[in-house]
C-alpha positions in Angstrom: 44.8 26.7 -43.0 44.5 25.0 -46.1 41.2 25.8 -48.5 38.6 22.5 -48.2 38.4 21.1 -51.9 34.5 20.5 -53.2 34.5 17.1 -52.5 35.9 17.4 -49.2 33.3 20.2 -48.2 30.5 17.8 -49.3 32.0 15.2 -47.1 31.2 17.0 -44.3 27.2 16.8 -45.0 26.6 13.2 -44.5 23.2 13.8 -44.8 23.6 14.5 -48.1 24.1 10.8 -49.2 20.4 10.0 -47.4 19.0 13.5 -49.0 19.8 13.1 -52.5 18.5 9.7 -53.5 15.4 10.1 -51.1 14.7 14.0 -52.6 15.0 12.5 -56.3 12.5 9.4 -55.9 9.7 11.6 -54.1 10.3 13.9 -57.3 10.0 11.0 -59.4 7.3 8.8 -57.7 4.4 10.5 -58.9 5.7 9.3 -62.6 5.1 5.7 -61.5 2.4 3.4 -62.7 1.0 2.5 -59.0 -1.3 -0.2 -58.1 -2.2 -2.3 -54.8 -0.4 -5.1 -56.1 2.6 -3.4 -57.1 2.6 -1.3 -53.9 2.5 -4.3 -51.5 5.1 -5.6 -53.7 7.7 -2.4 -52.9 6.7 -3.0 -49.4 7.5 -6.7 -49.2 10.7 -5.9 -51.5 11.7 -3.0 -48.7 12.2 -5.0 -45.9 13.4 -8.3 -47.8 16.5 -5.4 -48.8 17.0 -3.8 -45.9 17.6 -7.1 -44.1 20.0 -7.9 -46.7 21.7 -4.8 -46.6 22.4 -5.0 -43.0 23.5 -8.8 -43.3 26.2 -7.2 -46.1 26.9 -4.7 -43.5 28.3 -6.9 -40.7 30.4 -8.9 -43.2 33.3 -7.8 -44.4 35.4 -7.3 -47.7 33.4 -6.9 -51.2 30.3 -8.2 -49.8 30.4 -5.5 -47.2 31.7 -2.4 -49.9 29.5 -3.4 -52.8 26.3 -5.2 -51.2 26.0 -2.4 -48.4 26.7 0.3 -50.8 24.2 -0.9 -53.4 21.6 -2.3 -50.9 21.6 1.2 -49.2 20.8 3.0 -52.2 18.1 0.5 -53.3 16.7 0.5 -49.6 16.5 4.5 -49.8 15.0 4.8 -53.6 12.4 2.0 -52.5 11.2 3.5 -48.9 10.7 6.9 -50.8 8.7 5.3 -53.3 6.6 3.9 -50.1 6.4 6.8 -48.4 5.1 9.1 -51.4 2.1 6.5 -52.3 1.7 5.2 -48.6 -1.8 7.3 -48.4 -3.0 7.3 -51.6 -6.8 5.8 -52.2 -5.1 3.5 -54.7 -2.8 1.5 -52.2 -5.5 2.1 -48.9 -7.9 -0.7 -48.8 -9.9 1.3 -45.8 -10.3 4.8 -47.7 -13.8 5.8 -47.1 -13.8 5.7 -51.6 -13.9 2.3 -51.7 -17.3 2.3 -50.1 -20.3 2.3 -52.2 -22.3 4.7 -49.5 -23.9 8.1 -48.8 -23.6 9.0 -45.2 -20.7 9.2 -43.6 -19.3 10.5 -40.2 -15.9 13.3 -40.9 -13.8 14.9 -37.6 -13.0 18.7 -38.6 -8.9 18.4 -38.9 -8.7 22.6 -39.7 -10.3 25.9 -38.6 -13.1 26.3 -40.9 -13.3 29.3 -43.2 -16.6 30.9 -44.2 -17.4 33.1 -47.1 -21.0 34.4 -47.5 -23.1 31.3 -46.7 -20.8 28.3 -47.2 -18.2 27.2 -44.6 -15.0 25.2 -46.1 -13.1 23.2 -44.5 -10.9 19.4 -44.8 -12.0 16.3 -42.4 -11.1 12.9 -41.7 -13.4 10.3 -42.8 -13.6 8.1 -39.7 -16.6 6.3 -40.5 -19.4 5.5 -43.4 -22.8 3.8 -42.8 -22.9 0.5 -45.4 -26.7 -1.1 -45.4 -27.0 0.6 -41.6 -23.4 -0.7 -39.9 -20.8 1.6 -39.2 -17.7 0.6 -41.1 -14.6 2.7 -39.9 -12.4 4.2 -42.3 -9.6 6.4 -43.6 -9.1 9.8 -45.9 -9.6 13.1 -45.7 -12.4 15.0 -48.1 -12.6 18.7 -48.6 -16.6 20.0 -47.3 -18.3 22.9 -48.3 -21.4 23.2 -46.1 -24.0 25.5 -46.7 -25.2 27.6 -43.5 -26.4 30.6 -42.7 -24.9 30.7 -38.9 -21.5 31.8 -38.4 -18.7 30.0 -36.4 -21.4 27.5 -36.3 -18.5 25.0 -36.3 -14.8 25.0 -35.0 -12.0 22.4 -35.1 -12.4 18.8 -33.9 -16.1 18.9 -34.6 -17.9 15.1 -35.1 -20.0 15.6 -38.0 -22.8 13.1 -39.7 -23.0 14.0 -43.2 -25.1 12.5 -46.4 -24.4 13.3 -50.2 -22.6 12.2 -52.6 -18.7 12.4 -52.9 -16.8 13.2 -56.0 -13.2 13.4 -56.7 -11.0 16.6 -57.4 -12.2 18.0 -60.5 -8.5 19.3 -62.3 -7.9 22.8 -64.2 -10.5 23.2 -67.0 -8.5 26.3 -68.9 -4.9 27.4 -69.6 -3.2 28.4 -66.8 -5.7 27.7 -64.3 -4.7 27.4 -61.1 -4.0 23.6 -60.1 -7.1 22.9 -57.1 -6.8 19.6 -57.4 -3.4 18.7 -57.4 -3.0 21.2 -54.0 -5.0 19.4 -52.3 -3.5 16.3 -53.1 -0.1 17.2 -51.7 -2.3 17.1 -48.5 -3.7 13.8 -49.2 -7.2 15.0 -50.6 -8.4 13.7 -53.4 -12.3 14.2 -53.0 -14.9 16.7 -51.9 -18.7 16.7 -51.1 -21.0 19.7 -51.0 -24.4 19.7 -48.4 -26.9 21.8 -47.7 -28.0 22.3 -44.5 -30.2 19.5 -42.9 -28.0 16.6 -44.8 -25.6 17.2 -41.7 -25.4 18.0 -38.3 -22.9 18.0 -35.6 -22.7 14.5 -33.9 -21.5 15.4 -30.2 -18.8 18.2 -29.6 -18.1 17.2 -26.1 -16.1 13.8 -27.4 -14.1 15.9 -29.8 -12.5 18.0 -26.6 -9.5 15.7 -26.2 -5.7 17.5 -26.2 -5.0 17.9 -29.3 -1.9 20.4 -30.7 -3.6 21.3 -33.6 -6.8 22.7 -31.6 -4.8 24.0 -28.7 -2.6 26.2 -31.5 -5.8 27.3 -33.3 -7.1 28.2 -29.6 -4.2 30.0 -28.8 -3.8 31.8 -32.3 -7.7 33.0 -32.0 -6.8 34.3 -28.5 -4.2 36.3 -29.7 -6.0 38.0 -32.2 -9.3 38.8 -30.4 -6.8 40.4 -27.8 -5.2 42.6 -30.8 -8.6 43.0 -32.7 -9.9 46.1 -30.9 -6.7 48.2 -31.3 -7.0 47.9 -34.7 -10.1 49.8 -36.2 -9.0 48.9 -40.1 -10.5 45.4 -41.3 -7.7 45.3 -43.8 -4.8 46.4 -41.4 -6.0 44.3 -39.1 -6.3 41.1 -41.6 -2.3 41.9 -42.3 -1.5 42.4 -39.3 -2.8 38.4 -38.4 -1.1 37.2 -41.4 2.1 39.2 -40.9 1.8 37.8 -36.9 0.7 34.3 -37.2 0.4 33.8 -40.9 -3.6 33.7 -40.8 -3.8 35.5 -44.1 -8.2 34.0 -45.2 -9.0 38.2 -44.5 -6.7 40.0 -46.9 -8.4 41.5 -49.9 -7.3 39.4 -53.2 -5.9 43.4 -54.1 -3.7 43.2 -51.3 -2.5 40.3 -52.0 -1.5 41.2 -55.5 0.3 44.0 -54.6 2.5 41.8 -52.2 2.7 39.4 -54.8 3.3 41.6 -57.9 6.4 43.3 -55.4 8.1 40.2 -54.3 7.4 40.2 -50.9 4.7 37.7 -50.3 6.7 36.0 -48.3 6.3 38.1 -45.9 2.1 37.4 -45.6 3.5 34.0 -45.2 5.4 32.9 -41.7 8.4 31.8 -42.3 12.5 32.2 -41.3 12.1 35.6 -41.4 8.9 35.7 -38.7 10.9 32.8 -37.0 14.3 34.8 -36.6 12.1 38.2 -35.5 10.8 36.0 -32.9 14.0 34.5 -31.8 15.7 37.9 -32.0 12.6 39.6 -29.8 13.3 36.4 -27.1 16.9 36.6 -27.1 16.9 40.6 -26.5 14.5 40.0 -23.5 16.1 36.7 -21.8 20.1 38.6 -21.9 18.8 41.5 -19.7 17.6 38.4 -17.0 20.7 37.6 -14.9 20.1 33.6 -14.8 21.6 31.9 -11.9 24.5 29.4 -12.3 22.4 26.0 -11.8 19.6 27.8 -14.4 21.6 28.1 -17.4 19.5 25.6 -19.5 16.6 27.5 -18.8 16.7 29.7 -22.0 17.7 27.0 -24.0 14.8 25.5 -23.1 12.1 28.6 -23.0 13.4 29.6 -26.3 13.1 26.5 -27.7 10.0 25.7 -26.6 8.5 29.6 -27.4 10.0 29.0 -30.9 8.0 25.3 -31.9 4.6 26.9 -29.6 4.7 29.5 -32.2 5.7 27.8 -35.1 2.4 25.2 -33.9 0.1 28.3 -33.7 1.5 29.5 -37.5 0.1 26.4 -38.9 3.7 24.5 -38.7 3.6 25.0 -42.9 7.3 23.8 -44.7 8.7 27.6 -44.5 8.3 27.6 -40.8 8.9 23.9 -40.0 12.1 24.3 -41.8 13.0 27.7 -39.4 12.3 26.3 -36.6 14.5 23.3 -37.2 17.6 25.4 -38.1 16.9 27.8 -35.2 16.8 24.7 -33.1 20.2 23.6 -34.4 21.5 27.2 -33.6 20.5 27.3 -30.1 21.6 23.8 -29.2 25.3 24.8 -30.9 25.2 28.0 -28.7 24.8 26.3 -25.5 27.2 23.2 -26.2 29.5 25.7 -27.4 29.6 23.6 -31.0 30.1 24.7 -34.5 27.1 25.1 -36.8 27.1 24.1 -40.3 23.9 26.0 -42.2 24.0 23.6 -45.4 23.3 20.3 -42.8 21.2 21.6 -40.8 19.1 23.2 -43.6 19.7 19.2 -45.5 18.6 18.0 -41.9 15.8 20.1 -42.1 14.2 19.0 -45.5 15.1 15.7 -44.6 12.7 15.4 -41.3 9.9 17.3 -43.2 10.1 15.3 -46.3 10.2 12.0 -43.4 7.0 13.0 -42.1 5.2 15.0 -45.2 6.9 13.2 -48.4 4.3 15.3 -50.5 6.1 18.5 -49.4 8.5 18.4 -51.7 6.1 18.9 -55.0 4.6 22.1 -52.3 5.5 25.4 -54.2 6.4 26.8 -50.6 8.6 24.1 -49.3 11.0 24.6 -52.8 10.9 28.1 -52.3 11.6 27.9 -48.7 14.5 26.2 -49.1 16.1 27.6 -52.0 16.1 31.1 -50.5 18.0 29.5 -47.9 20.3 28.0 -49.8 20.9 31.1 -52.2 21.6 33.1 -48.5 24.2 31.0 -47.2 25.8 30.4 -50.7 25.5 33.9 -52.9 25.3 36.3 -49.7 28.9 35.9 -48.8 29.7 36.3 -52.3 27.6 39.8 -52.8 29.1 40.8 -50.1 32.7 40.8 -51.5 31.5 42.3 -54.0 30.3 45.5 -51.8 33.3 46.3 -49.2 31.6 48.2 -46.9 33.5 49.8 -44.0 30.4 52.2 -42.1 28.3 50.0 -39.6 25.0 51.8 -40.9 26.1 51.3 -44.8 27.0 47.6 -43.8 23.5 47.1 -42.6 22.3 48.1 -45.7 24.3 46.2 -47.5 23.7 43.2 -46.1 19.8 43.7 -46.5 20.6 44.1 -49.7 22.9 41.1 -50.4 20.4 38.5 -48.4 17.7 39.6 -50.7 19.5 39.6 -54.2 21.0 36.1 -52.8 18.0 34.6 -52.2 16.3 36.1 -55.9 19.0 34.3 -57.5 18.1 30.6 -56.7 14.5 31.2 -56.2 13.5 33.5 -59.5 13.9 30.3 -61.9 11.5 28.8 -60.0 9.1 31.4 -60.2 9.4 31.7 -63.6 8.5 28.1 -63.9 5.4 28.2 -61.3 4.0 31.8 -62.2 5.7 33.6 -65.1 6.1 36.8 -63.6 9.3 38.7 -62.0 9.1 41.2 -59.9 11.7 44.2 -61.2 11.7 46.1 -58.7 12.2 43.5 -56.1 15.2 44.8 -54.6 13.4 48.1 -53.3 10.4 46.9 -52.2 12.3 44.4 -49.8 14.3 47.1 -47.8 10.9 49.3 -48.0 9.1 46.2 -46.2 11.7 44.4 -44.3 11.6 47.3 -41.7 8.5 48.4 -41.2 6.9 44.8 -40.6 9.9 43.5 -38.2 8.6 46.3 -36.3 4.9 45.7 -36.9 6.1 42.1 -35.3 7.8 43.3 -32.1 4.5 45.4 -31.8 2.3 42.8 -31.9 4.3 40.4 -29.5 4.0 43.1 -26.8 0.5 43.7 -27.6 -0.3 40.0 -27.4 1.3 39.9 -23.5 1.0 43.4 -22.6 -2.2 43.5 -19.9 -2.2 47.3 -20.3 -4.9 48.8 -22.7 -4.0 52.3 -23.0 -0.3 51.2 -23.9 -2.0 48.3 -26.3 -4.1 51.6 -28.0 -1.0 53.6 -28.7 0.9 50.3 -29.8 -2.3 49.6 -32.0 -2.1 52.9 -33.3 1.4 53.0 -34.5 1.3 49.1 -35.9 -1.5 50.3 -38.2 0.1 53.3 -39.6 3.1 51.0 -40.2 0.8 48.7 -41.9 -0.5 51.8 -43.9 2.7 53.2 -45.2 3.7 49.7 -46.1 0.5 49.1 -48.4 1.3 52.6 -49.2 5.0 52.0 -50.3 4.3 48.4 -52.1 1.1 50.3 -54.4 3.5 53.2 -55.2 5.7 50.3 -56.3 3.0 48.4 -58.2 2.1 51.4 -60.2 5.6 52.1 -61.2 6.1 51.4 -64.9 7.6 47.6 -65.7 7.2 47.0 -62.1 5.9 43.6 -63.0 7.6 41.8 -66.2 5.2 38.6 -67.0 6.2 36.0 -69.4 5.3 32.5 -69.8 5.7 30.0 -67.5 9.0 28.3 -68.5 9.4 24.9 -69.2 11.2 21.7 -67.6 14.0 21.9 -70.2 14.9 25.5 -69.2 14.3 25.1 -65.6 17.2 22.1 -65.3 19.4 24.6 -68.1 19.0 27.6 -66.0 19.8 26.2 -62.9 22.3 23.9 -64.4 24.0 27.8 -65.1 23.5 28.9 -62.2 25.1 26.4 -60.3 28.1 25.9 -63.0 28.8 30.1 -63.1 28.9 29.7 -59.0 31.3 26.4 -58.7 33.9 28.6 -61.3 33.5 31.9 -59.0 34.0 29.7 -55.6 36.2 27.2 -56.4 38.1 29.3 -59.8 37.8 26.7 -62.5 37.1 28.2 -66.1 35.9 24.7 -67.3 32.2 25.6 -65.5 32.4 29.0 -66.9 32.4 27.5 -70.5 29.7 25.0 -69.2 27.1 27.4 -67.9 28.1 29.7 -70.6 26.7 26.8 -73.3 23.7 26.4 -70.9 23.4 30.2 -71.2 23.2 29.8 -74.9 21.0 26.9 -75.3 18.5 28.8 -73.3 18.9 32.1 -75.4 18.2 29.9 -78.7 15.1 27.8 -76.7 13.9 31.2 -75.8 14.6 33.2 -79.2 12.4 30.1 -81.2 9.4 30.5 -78.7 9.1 34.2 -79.5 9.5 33.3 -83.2 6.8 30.8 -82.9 4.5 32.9 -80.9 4.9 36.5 -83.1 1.6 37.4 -84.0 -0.3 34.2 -83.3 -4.1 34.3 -83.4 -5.3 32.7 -80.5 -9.0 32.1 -80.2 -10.6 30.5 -76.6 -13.8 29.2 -75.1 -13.2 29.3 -71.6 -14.6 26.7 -69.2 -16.4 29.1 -67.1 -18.9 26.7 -65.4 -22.7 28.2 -66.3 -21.1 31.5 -67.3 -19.6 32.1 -71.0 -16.5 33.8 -72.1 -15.0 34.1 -75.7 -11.3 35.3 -75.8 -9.6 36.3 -79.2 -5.7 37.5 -79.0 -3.3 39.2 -81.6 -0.3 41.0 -81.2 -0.5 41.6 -77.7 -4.3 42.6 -77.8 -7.2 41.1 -76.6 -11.3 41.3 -76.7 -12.9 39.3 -74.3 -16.6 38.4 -74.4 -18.2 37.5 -71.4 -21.6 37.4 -69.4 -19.4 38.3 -65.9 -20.0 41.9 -65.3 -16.5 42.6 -65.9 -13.0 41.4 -66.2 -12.3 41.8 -62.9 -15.1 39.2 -62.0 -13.4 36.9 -59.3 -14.9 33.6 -61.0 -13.6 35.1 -64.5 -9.9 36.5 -62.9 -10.0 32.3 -61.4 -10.6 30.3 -64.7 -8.4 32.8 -67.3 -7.5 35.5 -65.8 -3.4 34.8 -65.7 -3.7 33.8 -69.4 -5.5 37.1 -70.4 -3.1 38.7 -68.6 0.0 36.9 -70.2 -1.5 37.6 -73.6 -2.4 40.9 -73.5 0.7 43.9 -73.6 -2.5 46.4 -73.7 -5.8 46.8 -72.1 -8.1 44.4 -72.8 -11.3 45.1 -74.9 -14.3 43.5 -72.5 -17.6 43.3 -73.5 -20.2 41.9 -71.6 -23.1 39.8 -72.6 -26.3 39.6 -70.6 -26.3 36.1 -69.5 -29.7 36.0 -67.5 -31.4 36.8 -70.3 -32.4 34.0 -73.1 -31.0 36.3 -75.9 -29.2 35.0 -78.9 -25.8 36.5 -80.1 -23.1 37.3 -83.2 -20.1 37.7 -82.6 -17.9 38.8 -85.4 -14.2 38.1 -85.2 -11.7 38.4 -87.8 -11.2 34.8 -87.9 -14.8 34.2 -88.9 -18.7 34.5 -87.1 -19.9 33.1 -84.2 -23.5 32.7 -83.5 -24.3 31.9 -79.7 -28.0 30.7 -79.4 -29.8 30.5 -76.0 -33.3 29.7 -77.6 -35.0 29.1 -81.0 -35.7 32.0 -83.1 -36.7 31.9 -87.0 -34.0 33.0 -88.9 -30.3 32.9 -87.8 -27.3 34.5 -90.1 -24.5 31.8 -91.2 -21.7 31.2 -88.8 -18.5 29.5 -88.5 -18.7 28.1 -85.0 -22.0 27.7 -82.5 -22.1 28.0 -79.2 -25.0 26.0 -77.5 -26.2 27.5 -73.9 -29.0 26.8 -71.1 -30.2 23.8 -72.7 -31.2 24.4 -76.0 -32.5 21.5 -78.1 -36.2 22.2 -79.1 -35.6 24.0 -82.6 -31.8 23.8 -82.4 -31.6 21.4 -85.7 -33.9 24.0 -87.9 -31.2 26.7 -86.8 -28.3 24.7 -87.1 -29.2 24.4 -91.1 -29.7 27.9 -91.4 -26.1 28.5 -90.1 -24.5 25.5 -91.5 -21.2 25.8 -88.7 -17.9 24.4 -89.3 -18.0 23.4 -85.3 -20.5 23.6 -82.3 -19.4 23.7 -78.7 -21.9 22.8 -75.9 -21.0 25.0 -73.0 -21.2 24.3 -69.2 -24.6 26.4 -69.1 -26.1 22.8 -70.7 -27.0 19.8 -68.1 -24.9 16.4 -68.9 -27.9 14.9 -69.6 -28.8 17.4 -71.9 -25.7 17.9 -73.9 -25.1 14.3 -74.0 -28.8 14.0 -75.8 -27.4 17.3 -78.1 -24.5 15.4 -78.7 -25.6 12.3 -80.2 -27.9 14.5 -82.3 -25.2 16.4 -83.5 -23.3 13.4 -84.4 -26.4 12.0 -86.6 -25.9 15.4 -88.5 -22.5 14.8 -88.9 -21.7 18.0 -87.6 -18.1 18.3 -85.3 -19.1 19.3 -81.9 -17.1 19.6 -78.5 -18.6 19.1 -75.1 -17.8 21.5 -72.3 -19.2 20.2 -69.4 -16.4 19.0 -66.9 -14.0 19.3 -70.0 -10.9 21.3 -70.7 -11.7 24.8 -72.4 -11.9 24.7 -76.0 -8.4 26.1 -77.7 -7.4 27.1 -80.6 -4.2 28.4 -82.0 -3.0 29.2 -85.3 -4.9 27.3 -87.6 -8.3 28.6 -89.3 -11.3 27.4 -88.3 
């Protein structure tokens, strides 16, 4: 049979010609300038076109080639322009932010997670109370509720609420992670904090209506109370859930860096993999049943319907969406007896995802997801040749092997860009792991249905010591020396050039055309030179920081790959410090970081002596101060502060977030009658310098 050209094999994905333009504009909507006006406008605009287009369509000669072929572009750019903004506050004239009000009624849309004495969790704003009338209304808002009873609330809870809402605040330091703009690929843009006694649950008994989402959470919670007692280990157990139904709130943040530092994260997260366990698991058990003649659809329809329960109890996140699409595609093609094309139905997949969740496709998950698809079904067979492998046992391995380095390929470049770390040993810590939690799966599956408890204790027993040698195995791993390489986050120009190699080296291997080699070979280079003048620019850069650390302070200063940090956390490993800087620390530093801590309860003034000049931190008014450089005002300080601030005569005086807006802003202005530089703090990106002198 004659080899399929590249243009013929993309014929064969007619979804491709819907994907491309639609994937490209949700990219590129959030780059718009939006408005209400100009929204309504791309709505009117929409179907005006698409009315055209299909007038173009039943005619015939130019108008039909050019006006259906343009129109139907147009019509595809426009609707994913609608779909990305359709929920934004901007363009929704009945978000709940458009009302000047207090006291609102929200409907609990997730299981709410507590940590000490606050429970979080997102609602929908039905409702607000304007000058005593109800008003209805839409948007969700993230809650944070303080209360001392646990499991006080559960999904589909009617709540009345009063406080004040304010939006998203966005990263405050370098390399922070991004809060706000995660929650706004879920259509959040606000959030409201109450104590208790400013809210109180409405009537629970009308929020008992079917609904998936609560029957899945149900469902999910029954499973794991039934495996609960069979595991003694909080931390096994809090795997196990994640590794079974992708409930991962439990696992220690040291856990989860050792997954994540590894490369096998995914695997805390359910996706193909958990899907295809399942399916495999299903498929073993429904062969051995002899199925009469006139039941033959049975399967197809148990297996189907076991698949999208459990995919609905996972959380139905992009990873396992996308699975349990594909898997879908499979079983139909089994029982028709039809071919099956990966690439369309994984197209097919992001296509009805993107459909129903445009913001998915800026979701670090959803990119990954489908990448490490696409890097299986396009570099495994290519590995593969690579490895002739004859011995069924050596083929196994080898095609462990070959899925994993296939799906690295595609998806490294995009870590790189999101997290600026690679995982070296990557390739070991996948075969170690793949194993172990397969089986961990099938064990918990028969747990789950199993009514027998003594066989549920010994299956309990050997699911936790194949949790433990896998923590085991992945902290071995961890320790290893260059286990992690961390860099910094690449940018958009050498995401597009390595990719842009990547794809050009793979078209010249498949399709044998040295003209790509050349091409991804110049890419190659131009990313070598982008790279080389970064770590020219970079060499032994002073950097000095003031981190945004809310009422807490912290002073970075890095050289050379060293780093002293002052800080009145208890220690670098402080979970509000490891939030705001900790990934930039990390970057920075090749060594261990010098930390030392300054008592922050205390009103107790401080020098710090760098060699880039003095820094005088002053919590109250004392007689004498030595000069400084740079100031740091905390807790309020005014009374006295314009005395000191002549002793010390500094070059530039921050107001840190210890100090109350209304206070700094009064600081402020009295700074500015000095005429001394100052920088504000509060709810302000951290103050950063590099290179230059102070």
């Amino acid at each position: 049979m004659k080899k399929l050209s590249f243009l013929q094999r993309l014929e064969r994905l007619p979804t491709l010609k819907l994907a491309v333009p639609y994937l490209v504009t949700l990219l590129l909507a959030p780059g718009l300038p939006m408005s209400l006006h100009i929204f309504q406008c791309v709505q009117q605009l929409l179907v005006v076109l698409v009315l055209i287009t299909f007038c173009c369509y039943l005619l015939k000669g130019r108008i039909r080639r050019y006006g259906y072929s343009y129109g139907y572009y147009v019509s595809v750019v426009l609707f994913g322009i609608f779909q990305f903004w359709r929920e934004d506050p901007l363009v929704t004239i009945s978000h709940f932010s458009h009302i000047m009000t207090d006291s609102y009624v929200v409907k609990i849309i997730e299981e709410p997670k507590m940590k000490r004495d606050i429970i979080r969790f997102s609602a929908e704003v039905v409702g607000a109370y304007q000058k005593g009338e109800f008003v209805e209304t839409t948007g969700r808002l993230m809650l944070s509720l303080k209360s001392s009873q646990k499991n006080s609330l559960q999904f589909g809870d009617l709540l009345w609420l009063k406080g004040q809402v304010k939006e998203i605040a966005p990263p405050f330091n370098p390399m922070e992670f991004d809060y706000r703009q995660y929650l706004k690929r879920q259509h959040i843009y606000h959030e409201i904090f109450a104590v208790f006694g400013r809210y109180k649950l409405i009537n629970r008994k009308e929020t008992t209506a079917f609904s998936l989402t609560g029957l899945a959470l149900q469902t999910r919670r029954y499973f794991l109370v039934k495996l609960r007692p069979h595991i003694k280990r909080d931390e096994h157990f809090a795997i196990a859930s994640a590794l079974l139904y992708g409930s991962r709130s439990d696992i220690s943040a040291e856990s989860i860096q050792v997954f994540t530092n590894t490369g096998t994260i995914h695997v805390l997260s359910v996706s193909g993999m958990h899907v295809a366990v399942l399916f495999g698991f299903l498929s073993l058990i429904f062969k051995r049943i002899a199925w009469p003649s006139y039941l033959r659809w049975l399967p197809l329809i148990l297996l189907w319907s076991m698949i999208w329960i459990y995919a609905f109890i996972a959380g139905l996140d992009p990873p396992i969406t996308r699975a349990a699409i594909m898997i879908s595609f499979v079983l139909c093609a089994q029982h028709f007896k039809r071919s099956f094309s990966t690439l369309n139905s994984l197209i097919i997949a992001a296509l009805l995802i993107l459909l129903v969740v445009p913001r998915a496709v800026v979701d670090v998950g959803f990119q990954l997801s489908f990448l490490a698809v696409l890097g299986m079904t396009i570099c495994s067979p290519l590995v593969e040749g690579f490895l002739p492998v004859k011995r069924p046992i050596l083929r196994l391995l080898r095609d462990a092997l070959a899925v994993s380095i296939a799906a690295q390929i595609l998806t490294t470049p995009l870590s790189l860009y999101y997290f600026g770390q690679f995982p070296t040993y990557f390739l070991i810590a996948n075969v170690l792991v793949d194993l172990p939690s397969t089986l961990v799966m099938y064990l918990g599956f028969i747990m789950t249905i199993n009514p027998m408890q003594g066989l549920n204790d010994l299956l309990g027993f050997l699911l936790e010591h194949l949790i433990a040698f896998i923590l085991y195995c992945l902290k071995f791993i961890d320790h290893l020396a260059f286990s992690t390489i961390k860099v910094e986050p690449m940018g958009l120009e050498l995401l597009f050039l390595t990719y842009f190699a990547l794809f050009s080296f793979l078209y010249a291997f498949q399709w044998k055309d040295k003209k790509y080699v050349w091409l991804g070979g110049c890419c190659t280079i131009g990313i070598l030179l982008i790279t080389a003048q970064k770590c020219l620019e970079n060499k032994d850069v002073e950097r000095f920081r003031v981190y945004n650390t809310k009422h807490e302070l912290t002073i970075g200063y890095f050289k050379g790959g060293r780093g002293i940090v002052y800080s009145t956390f208890d220690s670098l490993q402080a979970s509000g410090l490891q939030y705001s800087c900790g990934r930039e620390i990390q970057l920075l530093t090749s060594e261990k970081v010098q930390f030392v801590a300054l008592n922050g309860r205390e009103r107790k003034n401080y020098l710090v002596t760098l060699p880039l000049g003095n820094i005088a931190i002053l919590c109250h008014a004392v007689e004498t101060m030595p000069q400084a450089d740079l100031v740091i005002v905390r807790k309020n300080l005014l009374n006295g502060l314009p005395h000191l601030l002549k002793q010390i005569r500094p070059k530039l005086v921050i107001l840190d977030g210890s100090n109350s807006m209304e206070k700094s802003r009064h600081i402020q202005r009295m700074l500015d009658s000095l005429g001394i530089q100052n920088y504000l703090m509060k709810d302000n990106f951290a103050y950063v310098w590099d290179k230059e002198n102070l």
